[in-house]
N, C-alpha and C positions, 0 to 999 in steps of 0.2 A: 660120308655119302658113297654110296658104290659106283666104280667107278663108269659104269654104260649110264651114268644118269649125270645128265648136264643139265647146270641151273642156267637159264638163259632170262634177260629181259626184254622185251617186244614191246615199244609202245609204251613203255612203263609198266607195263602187265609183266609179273613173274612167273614160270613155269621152268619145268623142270624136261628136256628132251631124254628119251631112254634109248636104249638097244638102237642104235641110228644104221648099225652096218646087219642088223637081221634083214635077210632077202626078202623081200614082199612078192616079188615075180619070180619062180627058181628060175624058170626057163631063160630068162633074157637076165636074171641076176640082177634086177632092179633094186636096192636096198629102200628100205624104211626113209632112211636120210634125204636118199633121192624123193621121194613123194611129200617129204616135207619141205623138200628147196625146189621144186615142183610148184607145187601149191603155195608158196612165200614168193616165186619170179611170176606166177600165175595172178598173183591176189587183185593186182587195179583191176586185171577187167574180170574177175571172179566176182568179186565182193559186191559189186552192182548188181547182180542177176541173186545174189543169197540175199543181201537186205531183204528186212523186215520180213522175210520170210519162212516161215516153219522150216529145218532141214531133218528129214530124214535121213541114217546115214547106214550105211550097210558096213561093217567092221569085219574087218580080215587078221584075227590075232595072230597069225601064225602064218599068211601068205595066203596066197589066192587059189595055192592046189589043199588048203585045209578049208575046216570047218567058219561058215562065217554067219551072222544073225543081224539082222534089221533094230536099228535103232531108232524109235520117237522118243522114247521119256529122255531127261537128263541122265548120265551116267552119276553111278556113286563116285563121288572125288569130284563132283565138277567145282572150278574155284570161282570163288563169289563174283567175281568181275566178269562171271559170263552172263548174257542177256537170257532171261529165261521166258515164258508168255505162257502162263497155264488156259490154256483152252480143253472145249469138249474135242474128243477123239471122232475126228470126222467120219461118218458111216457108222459108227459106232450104233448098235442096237440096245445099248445102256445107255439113256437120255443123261444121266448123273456119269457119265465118267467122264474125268477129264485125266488129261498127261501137264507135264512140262516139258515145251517143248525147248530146244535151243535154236536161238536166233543168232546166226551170223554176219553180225555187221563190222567186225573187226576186225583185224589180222592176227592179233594173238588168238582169239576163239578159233580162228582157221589152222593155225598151228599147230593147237591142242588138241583139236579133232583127228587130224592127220597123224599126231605122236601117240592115239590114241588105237590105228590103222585103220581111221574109216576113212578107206579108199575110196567108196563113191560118194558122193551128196546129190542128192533129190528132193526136190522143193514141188510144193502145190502153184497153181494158177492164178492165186491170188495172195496180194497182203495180205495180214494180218488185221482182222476186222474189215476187208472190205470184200468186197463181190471181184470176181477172175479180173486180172487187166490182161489176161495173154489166153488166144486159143490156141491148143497143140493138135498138130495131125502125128501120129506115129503110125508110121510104114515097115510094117514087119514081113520081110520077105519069106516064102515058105519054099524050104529048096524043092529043084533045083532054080528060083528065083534067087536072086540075091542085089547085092547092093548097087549095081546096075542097072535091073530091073526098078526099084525102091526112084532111082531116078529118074527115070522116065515117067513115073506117077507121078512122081514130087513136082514138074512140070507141069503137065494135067491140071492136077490139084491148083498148083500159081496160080495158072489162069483163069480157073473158077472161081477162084476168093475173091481174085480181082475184079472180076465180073460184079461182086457183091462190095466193090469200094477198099477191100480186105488186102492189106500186103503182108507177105509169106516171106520169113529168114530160116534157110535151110540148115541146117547142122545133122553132121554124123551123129549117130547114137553109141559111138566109139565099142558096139558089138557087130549085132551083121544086117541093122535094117538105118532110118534114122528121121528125121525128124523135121516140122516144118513148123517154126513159133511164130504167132501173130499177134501183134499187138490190137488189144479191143479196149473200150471205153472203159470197163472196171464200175462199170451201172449198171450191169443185166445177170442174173443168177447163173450159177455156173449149168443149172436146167435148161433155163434159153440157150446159153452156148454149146451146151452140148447136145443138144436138139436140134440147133441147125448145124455142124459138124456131124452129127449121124444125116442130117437130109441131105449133105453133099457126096458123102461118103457113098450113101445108097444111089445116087444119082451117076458117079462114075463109074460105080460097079454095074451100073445097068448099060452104059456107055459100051462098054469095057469088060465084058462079063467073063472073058477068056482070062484075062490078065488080073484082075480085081476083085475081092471079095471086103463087103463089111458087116460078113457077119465073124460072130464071133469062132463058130466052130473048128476046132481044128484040122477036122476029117476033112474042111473044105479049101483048106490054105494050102497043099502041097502046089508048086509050080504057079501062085497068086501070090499079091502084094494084100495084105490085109490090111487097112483105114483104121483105123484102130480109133474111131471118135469117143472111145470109151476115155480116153485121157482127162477129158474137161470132167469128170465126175468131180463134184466137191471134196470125197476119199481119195482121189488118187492125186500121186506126184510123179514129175518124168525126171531124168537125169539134169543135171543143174550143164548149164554150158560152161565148159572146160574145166568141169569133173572126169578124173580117172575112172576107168572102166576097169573091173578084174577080168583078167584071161590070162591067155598064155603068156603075151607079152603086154607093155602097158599099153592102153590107146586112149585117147581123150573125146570126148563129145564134142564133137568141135565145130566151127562154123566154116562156111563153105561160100560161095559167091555165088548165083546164080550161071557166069562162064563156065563158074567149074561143075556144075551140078549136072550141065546140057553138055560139057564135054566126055562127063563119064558117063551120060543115059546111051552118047552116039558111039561112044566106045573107040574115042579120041585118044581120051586117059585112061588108064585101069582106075577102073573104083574099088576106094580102100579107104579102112580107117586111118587116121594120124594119130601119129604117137607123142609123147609130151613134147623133146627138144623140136619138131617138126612145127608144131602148135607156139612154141614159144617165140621161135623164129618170125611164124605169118605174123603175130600179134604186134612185133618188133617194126614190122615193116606196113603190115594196113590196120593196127589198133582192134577195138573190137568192132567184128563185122555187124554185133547184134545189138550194138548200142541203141537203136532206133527199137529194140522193143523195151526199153528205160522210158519213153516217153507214151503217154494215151495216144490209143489208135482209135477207131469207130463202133460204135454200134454193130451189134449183128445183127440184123436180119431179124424181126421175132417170127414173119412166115416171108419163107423164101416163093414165093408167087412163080419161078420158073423151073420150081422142082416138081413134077407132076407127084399125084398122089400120097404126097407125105402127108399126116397125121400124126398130131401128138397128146 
């Protein structure tokens, strides 16, 4: 066997780890190894947010400053003890296509993916075979707005869901906007939820019209926060929480507190992403912040009666 390729056991699962000291980050000199003992000290409160969930995974063969390609189907070589769920390709305009997707419910499948360098993992809003249990808001800032700005919406936003029964856990987007997950009943089509997520969307940008855009145009995001309720589509997935981010250096999607989210809008804290060993630390000391979207939240709304003039 050559010698970059270590046979390891995980769980009783065998595999084999490669190239562990090839750099995945040049800039900050992150190796392979690190993303794989990353994602191994990560896994308790990872693997609860991947179960039963489809993972999209975006693969960096060669680092973050090369070429990198999105992954749904199974790769070739996957080894039999990984979970696999052939469904139709969501949005897909061929009624007959389906993929195999990989489900991560283990730690070794989580190792494999990582020895594999998909860096990020992204998941859809729903189980597998059920209707969305979680809505997403993502706040993308358009410079010179940034992630400062992203918080000050991200408050706004709180207290609108709440308004409708709705609780809001904030997490970075470990790039430069980020992200608000809410736990819903997992009984209303991810249509209805994303139908009332655009009618709130459109209701704080009408609030708010200096600072807030939801629509989609880019021409109209410079110096806005854009609501992006396009997230709840049944096609689409957002970053999995305390998934690596590719950039310069590493950053994690990470969970945030509501103190800290009102200290970076007022400009208390600098707002910034967190990096792995930062994230490994919080987790050490407050567990996962987002536990509570592990369990059914409520109903949306199917017409929100205090948003004037929506239509659907």
């Amino acid at each position: 066997m050559p010698r970059d390729r270590i046979p390891v056991t995980i769980e009783g699962r065998e595999l084999e780890l490669s190239n562990l000291d090839k750099v995945m980050y040049p800039a900050a000199g992150f190796t392979k190894g690190e993303v794989i003992d990353y994602y191994t000290r990560i896994s308790p409160v990872l693997l609860p947010h991947l179960r039963d969930r489809a993972v999209t995974r975006i693969r960096y063969p060669n680092g973050v400053d090369e070429a990198h390609f999105f992954e749904k189907n199974k790769p070739g070589g996957t080894p039999s003890w990984v979970r696999l769920e052939t469904m139709p390709v969501p949005g897909s305009t061929k009624s007959r296509e389906t993929i195999d997707f990989v489900v991560v419910d283990e730690l070794p499948t989580l190792v494999w993916l990582a020895n594999l360098a998909a860096i990020e993992l992204h998941t859809p809003q729903w189980r597998i075979g059920a209707d969305p249990d979680m809505l997403v808001v993502d706040l993308d800032p358009g410079a010179p707005a940034g992630l400062t700005e992203c918080c000050a919406v991200a408050v706004l936003m709180r207290d609108r869901l709440a308004a409708s029964g709705i609780a809001a856990y904030p997490k970075t987007s470990g790039k430069k906007g980020m992200q608000l997950c809410c736990p819903i009943s997992g009984t209303q089509s991810a249509e209805v939820v994303a139908a009332f997520a655009h009618a709130v969307a459109e209701e704080l940008a009408a609030m708010v019209p200096g600072s807030i855009t939801a629509k989609m145009a880019k021409q109209l995001r410079p110096g806005k926060i854009f609501i992006d309720w396009s997230q709840n589509s049944a096609a689409k997935t957002t970053v999995t929480p305390y998934s690596l981010r590719a950039g310069s250096s590493p950053a994690v999607s990470a969970p945030l507190t509501w103190d800290e989210v009102v200290a970076m809008a007022t400009g208390e804290t600098p707002a910034r992403q967190l990096g792995p060993a930062e994230v490994l630390d919080r987790v050490a000391t407050h567990g996962d912040l987002l536990a509570d979207l592990l369990r059914p939240g409520p109903r949306v709304p199917d017409q929100d009666t205090s948003h004037r003039g929506t239509s659907r």
